[in-house]
N, C-alpha and C positions, 0 to 999 in steps of 0.2 A: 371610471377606470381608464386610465392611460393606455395607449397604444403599446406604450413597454411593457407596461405592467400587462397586459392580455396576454399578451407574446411569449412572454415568461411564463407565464401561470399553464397557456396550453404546451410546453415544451416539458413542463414538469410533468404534467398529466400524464402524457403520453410517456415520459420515461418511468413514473411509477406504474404504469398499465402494460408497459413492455414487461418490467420487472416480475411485476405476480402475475404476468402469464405464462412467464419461462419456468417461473417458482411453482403453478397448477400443473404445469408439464411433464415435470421432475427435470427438466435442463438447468440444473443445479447451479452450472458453471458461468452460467451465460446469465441466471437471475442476479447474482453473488456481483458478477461486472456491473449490472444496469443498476443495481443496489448502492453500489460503493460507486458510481460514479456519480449517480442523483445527490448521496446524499453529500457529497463532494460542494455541488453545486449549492444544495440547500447551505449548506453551513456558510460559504464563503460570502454567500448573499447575509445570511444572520449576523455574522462580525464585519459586514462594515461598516464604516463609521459615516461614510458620506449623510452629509446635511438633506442631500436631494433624496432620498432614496425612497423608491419610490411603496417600504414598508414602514411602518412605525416599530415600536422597540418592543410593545405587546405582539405586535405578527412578527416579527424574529425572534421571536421567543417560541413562540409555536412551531415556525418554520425550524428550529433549531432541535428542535423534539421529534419533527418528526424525523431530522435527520438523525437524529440517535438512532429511531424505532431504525429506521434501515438497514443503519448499523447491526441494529441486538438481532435483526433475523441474518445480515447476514453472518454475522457468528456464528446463529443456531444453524443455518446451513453447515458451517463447513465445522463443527464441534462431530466428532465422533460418537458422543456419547449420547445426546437427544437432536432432534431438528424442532423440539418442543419448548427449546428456551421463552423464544418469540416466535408466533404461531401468525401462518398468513392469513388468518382469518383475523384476526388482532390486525394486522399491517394494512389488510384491507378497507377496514373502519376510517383509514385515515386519507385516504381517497375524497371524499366529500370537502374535507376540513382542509386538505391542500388544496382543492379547487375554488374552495372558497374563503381563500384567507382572509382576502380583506375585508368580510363581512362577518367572521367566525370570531364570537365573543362567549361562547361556553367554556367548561371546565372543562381541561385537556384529557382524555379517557384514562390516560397510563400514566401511573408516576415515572417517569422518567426527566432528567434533566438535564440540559444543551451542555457540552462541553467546552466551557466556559474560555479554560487557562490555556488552552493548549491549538494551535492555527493548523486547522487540515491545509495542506497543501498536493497541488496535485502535481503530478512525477515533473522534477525539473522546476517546479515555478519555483521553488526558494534560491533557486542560480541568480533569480532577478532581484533577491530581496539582499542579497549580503556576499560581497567578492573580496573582503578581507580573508588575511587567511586566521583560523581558528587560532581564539587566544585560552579557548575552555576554562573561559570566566573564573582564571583565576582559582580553576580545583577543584568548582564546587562540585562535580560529579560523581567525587571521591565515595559518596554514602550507597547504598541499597538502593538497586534498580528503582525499590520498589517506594524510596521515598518524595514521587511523584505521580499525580494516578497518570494511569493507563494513559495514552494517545487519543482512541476511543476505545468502546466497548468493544471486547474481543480482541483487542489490540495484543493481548499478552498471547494469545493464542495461533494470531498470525491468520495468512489468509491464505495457508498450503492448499492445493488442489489436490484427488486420487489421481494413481497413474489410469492412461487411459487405458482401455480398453486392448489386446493384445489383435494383431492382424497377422496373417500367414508372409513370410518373408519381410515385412517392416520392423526395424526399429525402433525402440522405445529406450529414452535417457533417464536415469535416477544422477542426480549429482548431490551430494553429501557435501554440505558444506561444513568442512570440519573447525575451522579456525582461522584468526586475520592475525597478521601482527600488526600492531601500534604501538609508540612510543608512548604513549597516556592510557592506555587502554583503560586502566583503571576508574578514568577520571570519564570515561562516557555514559552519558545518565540513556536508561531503556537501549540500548541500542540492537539493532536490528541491519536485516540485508534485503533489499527489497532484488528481484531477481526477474528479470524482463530478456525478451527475444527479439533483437530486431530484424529489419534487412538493411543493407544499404545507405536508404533513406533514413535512415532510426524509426522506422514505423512500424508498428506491433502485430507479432506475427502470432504470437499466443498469449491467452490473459497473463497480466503480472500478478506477479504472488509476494508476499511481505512473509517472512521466515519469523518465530516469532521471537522474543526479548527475547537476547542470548543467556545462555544458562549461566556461565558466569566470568569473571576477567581474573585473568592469572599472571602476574608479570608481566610481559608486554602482548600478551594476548587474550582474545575475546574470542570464548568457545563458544560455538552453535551445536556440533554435533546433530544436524536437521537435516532431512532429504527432503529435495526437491524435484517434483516430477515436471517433467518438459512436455508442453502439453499440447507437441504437436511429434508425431513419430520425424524421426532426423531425416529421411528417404525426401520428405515434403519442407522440408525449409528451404528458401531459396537459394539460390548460390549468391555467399557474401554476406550471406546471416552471419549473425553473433548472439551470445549468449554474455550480457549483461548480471553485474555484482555491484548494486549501490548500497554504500556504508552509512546507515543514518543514524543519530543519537536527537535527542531532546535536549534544547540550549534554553534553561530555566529563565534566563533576562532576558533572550529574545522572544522569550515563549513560542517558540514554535521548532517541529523537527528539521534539522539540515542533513543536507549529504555532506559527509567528511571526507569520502573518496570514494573512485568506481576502482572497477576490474573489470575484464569481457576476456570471451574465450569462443576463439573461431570455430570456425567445421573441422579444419583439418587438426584441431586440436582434440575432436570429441575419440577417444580412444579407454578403454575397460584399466581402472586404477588409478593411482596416486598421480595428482600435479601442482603446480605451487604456481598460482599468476602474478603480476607484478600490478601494483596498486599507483592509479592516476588520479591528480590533482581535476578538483570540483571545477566548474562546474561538467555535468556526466556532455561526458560527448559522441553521442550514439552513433552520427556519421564517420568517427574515429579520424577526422582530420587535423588535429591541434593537441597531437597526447603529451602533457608532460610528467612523468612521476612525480609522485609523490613525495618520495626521499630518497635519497644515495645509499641509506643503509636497508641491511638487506632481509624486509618485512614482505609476506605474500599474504595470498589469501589462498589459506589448503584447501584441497577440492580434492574430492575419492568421486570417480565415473564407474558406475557400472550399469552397461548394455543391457538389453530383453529382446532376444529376437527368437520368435517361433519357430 
């Protein structure tokens, strides 16, 4: 075994061992992050194509499974209706098998199978993959969300958090994202709003949440009707936070998801009711140095705020 290959193998360990111990805990929030970030890493390692690499195409196939499993628990975390979908006692089993990939030549436990068509990327990397502006291939997005699977499993579902917990004199944010305008709206296949906190730096001040496939596109707009809780009270975010809206759709010929625009929305803008933001050209720019809109005509992204304080 390679020194890379060591290195990697103990760094996964340790992020699936972080994972189901936050998940034996019941720290719901924080398994769900080590989850979706693992399997992040699992996948992007399974699709590449490199000659060198220091797996064969049998161990990315496995490695690509267990990224699904990650996946399907962390859905069953945040699915209201069981935490039984995919069971951590099931996700545990695969601890041994990721540790020992490269000598693991059994029959995989779970039918489940790597998500082939579709490129996980993680927040911001597709900025690196494509800086033309969107030609939306030409229409094809025109059909049914649904005539493309899923992103991954649970993807239709989204990766919403509960609000937290209430405190004596703190604040707590629900923001309602009601609807975006676009001029193609129509034409966006799966689309979704992934929704992050930064400071300053663009560095994450609360986990990011994925709002799930929008319910549906109506003339120049794409409804969500979705609440999203902030999942840090407003009192504790730092001064110069912002409150991030990235627009993402699935580009079938590129196969993979892009952002088609942000929005953000300051401190001094968190106030109980209706507001309408103005939507910026990709790639997302969290330190808000280099904004250009979007378009001259006059499309937002609706937002309904409403407060919780004790």
């Amino acid at each position: 075994m390679s020194e890379a290959a060591r290195s990697l193998l103990q760094r996964w360990g340790a992020s699936f061992r972080k994972g189901t111990d936050f998940d034996s805990w019941g720290q719901l929030v924080e398994a769900i992050d080590e989850y979706q970030i693992l399997a992040r890493h699992l996948q992007k390692v399974a699709q590449s194509q490199h000659n060198n690499s220091e797996f064969t195409e049998d161990q990315k196939k496995t490695i690509a499974k267990i990224a699904t499993c990650l996946e399907l628990r962390s859905a069953a975390l945040q699915s209201t209706q069981s935490q039984d979908e995919f069971k951590l006692e099931d996700l545990k089993k695969l601890e041994p098998i990721l540790k020992n990939i490269l000598t693991y030549n059994k029959e995989f436990p779970f039918d489940v199978q790597p998500v082939p068509l579709r490129k996980i990327l993680a927040p911001g990397e597709e900025e690196h993959l494509e800086f033309e502006e969107d030609d939306e291939d030409g229409g094809a997005g025109a059909g049914s969300p649904n005539s493309f699977p899923a992103r991954v499993p649970g993807a239709n579902k989204g990766t919403l958090l509960p609000r937290l917990p209430s405190e004596p004199g703190m604040t707590l944010l629900t923001i309602t994202i009601e609807k975006i305008g676009l001029k193609d709206a129509g034409q966006c296949i799966d689309p979704y709003i992934t929704v992050s906190v930064k400071d300053l730096n663009g560095i994450d001040l609360t986990p990011v949440q994925d709002t799930p496939v929008a319910l549906r596109k109506e003339d120049t707009y794409v409804h969500f009707n979705v609440d999203i809780e902030i999942q840090k009270h407003i009192e504790r975010l730092t001064k110069g936070a912002a409150i991030f809206f990235e627009f993402k759709h699935y580009k079938p010929k590129k196969r993979f998801t892009s952002t088609k625009c942000f929005a953000f929305m300051e401190m001094d803008e968190i106030k109980p009711g209706a507001i309408v933001i103005e939507l910026y050209k990709k790639p997302t720019d969290f330190k808000r140095k280099k904004l250009q809109l979007l378009t001259k005509k006059p499309l937002y992204l609706h937002l309904h705020q409403t407060l919780h304080k004790e």
